[in-house]
Biopython code that builds the backbone (N, CA, C, O; Angstrom):
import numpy as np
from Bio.PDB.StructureBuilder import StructureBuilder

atoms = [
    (1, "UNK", "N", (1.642, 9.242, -2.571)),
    (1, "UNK", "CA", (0.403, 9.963, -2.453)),
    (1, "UNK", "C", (-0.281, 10.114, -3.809)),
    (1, "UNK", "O", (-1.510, 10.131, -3.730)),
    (2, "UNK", "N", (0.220, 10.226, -5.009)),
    (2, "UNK", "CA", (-0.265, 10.196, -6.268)),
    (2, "UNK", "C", (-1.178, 8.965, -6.520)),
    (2, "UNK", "O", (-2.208, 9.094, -7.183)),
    (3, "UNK", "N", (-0.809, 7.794, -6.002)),
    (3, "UNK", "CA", (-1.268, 6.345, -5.878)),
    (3, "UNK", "C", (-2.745, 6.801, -5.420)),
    (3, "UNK", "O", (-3.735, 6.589, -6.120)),
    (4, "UNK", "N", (-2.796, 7.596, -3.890)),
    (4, "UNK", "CA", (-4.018, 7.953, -3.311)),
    (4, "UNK", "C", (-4.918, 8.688, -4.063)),
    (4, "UNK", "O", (-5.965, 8.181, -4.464)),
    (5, "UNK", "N", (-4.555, 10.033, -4.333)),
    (5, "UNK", "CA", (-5.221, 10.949, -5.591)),
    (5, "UNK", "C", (-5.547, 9.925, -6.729)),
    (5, "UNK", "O", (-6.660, 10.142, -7.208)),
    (6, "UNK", "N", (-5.132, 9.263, -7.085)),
    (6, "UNK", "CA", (-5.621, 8.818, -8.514)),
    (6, "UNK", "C", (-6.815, 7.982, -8.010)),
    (6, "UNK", "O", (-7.943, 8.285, -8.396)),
    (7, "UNK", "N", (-6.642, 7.033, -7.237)),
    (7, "UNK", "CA", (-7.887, 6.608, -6.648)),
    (7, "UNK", "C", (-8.790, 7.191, -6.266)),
    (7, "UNK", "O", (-9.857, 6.895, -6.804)),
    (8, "UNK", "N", (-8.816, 8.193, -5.267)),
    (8, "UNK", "CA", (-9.752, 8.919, -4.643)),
    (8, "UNK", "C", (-10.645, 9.734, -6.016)),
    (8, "UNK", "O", (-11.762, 9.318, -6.324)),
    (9, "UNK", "N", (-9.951, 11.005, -6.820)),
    (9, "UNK", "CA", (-10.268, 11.251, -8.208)),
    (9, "UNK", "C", (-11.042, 10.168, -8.863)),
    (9, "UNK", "O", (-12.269, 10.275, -8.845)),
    (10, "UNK", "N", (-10.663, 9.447, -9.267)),
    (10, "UNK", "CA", (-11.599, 8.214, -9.989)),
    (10, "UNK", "C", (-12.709, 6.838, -9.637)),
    (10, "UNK", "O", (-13.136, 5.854, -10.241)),
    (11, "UNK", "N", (-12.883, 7.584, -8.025)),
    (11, "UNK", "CA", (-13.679, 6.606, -7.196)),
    (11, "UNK", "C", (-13.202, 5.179, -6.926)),
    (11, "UNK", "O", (-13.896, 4.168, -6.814)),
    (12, "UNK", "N", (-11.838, 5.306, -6.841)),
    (12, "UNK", "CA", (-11.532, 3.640, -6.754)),
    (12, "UNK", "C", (-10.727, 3.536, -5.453)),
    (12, "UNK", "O", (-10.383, 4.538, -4.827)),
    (13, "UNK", "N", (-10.398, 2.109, -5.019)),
    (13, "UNK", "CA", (-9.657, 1.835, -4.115)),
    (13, "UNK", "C", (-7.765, 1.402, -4.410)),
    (13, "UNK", "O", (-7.404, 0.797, -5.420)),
    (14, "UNK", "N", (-7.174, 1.682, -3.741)),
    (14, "UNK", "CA", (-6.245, 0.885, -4.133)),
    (14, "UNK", "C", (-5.818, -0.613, -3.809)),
    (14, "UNK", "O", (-6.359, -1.265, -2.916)),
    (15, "UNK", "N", (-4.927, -1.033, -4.516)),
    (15, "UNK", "CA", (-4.103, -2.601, -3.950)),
    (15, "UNK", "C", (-2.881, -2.281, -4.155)),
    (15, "UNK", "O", (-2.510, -1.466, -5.000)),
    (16, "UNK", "N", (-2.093, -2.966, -3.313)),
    (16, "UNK", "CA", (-0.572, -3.187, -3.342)),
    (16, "UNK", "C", (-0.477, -4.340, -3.060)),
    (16, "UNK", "O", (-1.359, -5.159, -2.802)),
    (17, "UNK", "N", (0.995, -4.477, -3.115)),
    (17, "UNK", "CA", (1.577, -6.236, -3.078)),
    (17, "UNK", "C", (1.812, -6.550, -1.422)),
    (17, "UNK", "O", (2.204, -5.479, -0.960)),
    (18, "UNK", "N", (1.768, -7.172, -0.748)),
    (18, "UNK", "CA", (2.348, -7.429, 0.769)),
    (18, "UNK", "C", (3.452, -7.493, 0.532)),
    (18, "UNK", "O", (4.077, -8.043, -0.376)),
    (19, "UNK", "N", (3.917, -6.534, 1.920)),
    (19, "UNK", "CA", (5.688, -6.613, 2.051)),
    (19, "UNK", "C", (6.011, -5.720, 0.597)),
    (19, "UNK", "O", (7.146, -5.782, 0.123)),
    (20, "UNK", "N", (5.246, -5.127, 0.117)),
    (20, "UNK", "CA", (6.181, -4.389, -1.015)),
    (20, "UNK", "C", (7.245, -3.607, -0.533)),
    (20, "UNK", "O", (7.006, -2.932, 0.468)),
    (21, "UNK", "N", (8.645, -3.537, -1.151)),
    (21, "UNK", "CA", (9.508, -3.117, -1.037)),
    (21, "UNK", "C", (10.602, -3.645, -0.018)),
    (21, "UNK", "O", (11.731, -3.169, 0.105)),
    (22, "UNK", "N", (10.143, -4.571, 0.596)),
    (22, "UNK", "CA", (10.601, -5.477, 1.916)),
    (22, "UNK", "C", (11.410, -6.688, 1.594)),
    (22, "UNK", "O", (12.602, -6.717, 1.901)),
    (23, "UNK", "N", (10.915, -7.542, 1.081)),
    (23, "UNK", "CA", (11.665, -8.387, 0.798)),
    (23, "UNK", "C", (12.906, -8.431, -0.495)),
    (23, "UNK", "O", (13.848, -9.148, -0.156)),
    (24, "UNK", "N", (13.051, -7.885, -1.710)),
    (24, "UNK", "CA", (13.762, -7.800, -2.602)),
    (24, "UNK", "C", (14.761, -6.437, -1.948)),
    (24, "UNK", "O", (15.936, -6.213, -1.657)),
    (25, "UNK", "N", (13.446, -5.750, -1.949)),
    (25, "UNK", "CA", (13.897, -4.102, -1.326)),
    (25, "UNK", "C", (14.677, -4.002, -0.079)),
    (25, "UNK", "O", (14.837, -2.889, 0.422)),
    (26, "UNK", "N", (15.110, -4.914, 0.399)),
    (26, "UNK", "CA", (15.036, -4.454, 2.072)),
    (26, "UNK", "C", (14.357, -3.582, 3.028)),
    (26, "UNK", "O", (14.797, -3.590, 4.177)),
    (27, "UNK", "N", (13.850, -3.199, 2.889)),
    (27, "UNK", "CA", (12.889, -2.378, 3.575)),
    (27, "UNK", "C", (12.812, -2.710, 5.066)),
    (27, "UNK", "O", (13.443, -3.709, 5.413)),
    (28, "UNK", "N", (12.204, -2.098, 5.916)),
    (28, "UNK", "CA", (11.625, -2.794, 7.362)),
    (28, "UNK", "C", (9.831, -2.944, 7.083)),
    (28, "UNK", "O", (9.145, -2.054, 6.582)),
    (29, "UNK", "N", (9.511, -3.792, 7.375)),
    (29, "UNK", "CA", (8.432, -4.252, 6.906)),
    (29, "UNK", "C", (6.894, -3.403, 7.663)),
    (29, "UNK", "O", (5.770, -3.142, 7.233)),
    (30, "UNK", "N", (7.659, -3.178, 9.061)),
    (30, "UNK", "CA", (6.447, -2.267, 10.328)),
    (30, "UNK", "C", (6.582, -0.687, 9.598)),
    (30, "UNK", "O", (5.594, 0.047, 9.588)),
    (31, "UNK", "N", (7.604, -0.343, 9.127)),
    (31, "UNK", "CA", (7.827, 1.073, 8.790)),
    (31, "UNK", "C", (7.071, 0.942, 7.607)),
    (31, "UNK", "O", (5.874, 1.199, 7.734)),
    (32, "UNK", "N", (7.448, 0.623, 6.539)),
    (32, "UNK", "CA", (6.671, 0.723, 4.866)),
    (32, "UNK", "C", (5.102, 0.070, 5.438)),
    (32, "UNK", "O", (4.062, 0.640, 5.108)),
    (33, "UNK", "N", (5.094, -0.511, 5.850)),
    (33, "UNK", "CA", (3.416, -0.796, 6.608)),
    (33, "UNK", "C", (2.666, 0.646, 7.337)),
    (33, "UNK", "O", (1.507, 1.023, 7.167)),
    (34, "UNK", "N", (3.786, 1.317, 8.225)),
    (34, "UNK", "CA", (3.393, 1.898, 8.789)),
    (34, "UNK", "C", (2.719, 3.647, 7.606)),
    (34, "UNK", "O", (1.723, 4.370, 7.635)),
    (35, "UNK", "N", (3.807, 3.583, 6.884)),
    (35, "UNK", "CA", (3.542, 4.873, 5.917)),
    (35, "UNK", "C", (2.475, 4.378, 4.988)),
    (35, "UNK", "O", (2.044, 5.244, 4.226)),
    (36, "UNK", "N", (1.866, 2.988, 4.862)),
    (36, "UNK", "CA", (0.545, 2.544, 4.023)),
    (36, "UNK", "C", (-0.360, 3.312, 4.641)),
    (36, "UNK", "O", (-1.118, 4.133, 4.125)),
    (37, "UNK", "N", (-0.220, 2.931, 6.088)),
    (37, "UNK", "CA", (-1.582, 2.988, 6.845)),
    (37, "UNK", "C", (-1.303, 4.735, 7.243)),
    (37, "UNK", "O", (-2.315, 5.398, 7.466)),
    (38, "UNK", "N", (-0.382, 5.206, 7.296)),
    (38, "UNK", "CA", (-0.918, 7.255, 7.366)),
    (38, "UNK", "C", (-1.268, 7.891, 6.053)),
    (38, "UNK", "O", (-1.978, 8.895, 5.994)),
    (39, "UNK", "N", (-0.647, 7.158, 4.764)),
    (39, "UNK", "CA", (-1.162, 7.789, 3.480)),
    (39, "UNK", "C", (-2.716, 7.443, 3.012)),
    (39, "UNK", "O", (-3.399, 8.153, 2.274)),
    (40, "UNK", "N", (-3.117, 6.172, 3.622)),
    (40, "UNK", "CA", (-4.549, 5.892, 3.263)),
    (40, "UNK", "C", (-5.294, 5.590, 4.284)),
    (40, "UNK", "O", (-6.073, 4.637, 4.273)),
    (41, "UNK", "N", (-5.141, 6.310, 5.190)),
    (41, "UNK", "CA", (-5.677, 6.354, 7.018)),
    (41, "UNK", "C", (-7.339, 6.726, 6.399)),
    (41, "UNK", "O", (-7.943, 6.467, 7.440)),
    (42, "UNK", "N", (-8.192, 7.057, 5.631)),
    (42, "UNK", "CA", (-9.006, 7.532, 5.297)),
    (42, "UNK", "C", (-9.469, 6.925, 3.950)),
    (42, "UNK", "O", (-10.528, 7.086, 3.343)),
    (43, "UNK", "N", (-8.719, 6.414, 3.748)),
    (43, "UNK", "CA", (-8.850, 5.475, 2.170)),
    (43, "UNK", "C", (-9.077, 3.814, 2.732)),
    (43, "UNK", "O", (-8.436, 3.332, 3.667)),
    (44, "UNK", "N", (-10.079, 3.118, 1.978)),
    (44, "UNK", "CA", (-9.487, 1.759, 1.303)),
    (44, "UNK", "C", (-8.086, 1.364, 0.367)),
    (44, "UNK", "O", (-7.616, 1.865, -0.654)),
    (45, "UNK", "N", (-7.776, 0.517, 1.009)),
    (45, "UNK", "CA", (-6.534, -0.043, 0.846)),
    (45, "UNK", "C", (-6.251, -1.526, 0.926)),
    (45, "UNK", "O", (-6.109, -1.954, 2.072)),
    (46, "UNK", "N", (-6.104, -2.674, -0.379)),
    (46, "UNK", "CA", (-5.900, -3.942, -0.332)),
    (46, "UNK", "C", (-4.497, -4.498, -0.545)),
    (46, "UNK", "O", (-3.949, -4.368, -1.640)),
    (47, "UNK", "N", (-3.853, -5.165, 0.562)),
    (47, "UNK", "CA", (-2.933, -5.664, 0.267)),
    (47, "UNK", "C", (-2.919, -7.265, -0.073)),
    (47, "UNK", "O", (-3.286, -8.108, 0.746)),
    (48, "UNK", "N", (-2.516, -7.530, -1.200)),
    (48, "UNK", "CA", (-2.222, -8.815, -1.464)),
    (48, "UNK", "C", (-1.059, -9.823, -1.175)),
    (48, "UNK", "O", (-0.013, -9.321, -0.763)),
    (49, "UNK", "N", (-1.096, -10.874, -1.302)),
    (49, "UNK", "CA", (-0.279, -12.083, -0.850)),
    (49, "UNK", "C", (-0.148, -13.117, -1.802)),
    (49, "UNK", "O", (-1.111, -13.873, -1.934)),
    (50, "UNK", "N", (0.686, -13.264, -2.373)),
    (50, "UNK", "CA", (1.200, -13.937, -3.297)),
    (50, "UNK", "C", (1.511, -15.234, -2.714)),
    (50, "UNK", "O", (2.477, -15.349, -1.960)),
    (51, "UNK", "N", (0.304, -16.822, -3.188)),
    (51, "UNK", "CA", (0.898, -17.689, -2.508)),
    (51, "UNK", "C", (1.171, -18.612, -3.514)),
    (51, "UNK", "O", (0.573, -18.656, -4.589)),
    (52, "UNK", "N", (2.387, -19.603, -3.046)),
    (52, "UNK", "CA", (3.234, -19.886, -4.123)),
    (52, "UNK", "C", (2.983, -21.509, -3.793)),
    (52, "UNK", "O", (3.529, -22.370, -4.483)),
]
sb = StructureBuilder()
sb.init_structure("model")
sb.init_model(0)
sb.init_chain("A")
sb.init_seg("    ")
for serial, (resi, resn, name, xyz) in enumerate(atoms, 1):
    if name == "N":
        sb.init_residue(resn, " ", resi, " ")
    sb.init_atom(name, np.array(xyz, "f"), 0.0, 1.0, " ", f" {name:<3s}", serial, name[0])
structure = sb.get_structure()
């Protein structure tokens, strides 16, 4: 949520990585997706894709 505040405070949007925390992290990918989309349900939010 600090991620959100700092954006919102400084008029900006955020980005994150796709799948952050998922693939290295193990993570479940619908869950850490799912807590993107309730922390910035009201925010812009860009996820990126790293293509190789």
């Amino acid at each position: 949520m600090e991620l959100r505040e700092f954006a919102r405070s400084n008029g900006l949007s955020a980005a994150l990585p796709y799948r952050i925390g998922s693939d290295r992290g193990g993570a479940d990918w619908q869950v850490v997706y799912g807590i993107i989309e309730e922390v910035f349900k009201e925010d812009e939010v860009t996820l990126y894709k790293l293509r190789a």
